[in-house]
N, C-alpha and C positions, 0 to 999 in steps of 0.2 A: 584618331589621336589629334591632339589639340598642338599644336607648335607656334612659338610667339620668332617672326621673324618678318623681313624688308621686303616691302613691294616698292617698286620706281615711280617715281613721279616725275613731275620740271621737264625744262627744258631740254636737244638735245645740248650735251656737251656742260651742261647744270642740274648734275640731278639732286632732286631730293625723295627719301624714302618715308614711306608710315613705317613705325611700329606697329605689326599687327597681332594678334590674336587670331586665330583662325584653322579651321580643319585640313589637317593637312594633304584629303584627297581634293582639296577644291585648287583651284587653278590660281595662279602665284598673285593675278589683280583682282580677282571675285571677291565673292562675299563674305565679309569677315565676321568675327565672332565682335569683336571690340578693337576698334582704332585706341592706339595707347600711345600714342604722339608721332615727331618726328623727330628727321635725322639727318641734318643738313652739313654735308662734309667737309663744306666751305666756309664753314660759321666758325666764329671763335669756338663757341658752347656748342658743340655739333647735337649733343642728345638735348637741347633746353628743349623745356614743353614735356620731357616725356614723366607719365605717372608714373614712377616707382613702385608706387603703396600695393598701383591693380597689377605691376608685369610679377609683385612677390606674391599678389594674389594668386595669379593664374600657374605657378610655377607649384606655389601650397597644395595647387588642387590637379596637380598632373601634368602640367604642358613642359614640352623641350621648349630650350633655348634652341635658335639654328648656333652653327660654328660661328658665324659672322657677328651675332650680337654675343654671345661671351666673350670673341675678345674686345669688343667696342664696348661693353661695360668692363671687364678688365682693366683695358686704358684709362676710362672716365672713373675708374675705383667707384662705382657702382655695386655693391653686394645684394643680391635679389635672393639668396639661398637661407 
């Protein structure tokens, strides 16, 4: 099963996350299907950078959102559906 959801990155105490694509038995920083931006919490624009067009792609063709990123596109009024 495909799931589009945050691995951590940065600094401690600065983190930034990938948007990822990836198989959900594989381990939360391995190897991903497609990096689909990022997600910087401390940024004005927290989602800038991220593809839209592939997270409505991968969504068209089966993949969950985690809980964490519908409501972080929620807030950003984001519609992937």
């Amino acid at each position: 099963m495909i799931k589009i959801r945050l691995a951590r990155a940065g600094r401690p105490h600065n983190p930034i996350y990938s948007v990822l694509a990836i198989d959900s038995r594989k381990a939360q920083n391995g190897t991903c299907l497609e990096n689909l931006g990022t997600y910087n919490p401390a940024a004005e624009e927290p989602l800038k950078g991220l593809k839209v067009e592939r997270v409505a792609h991968w969504v068209k063709n089966g993949a969950l959102l985690t809980c964490t990123l519908q409501s972080l596109f929620k807030k950003a009024k984001i519609n992937v559906k």
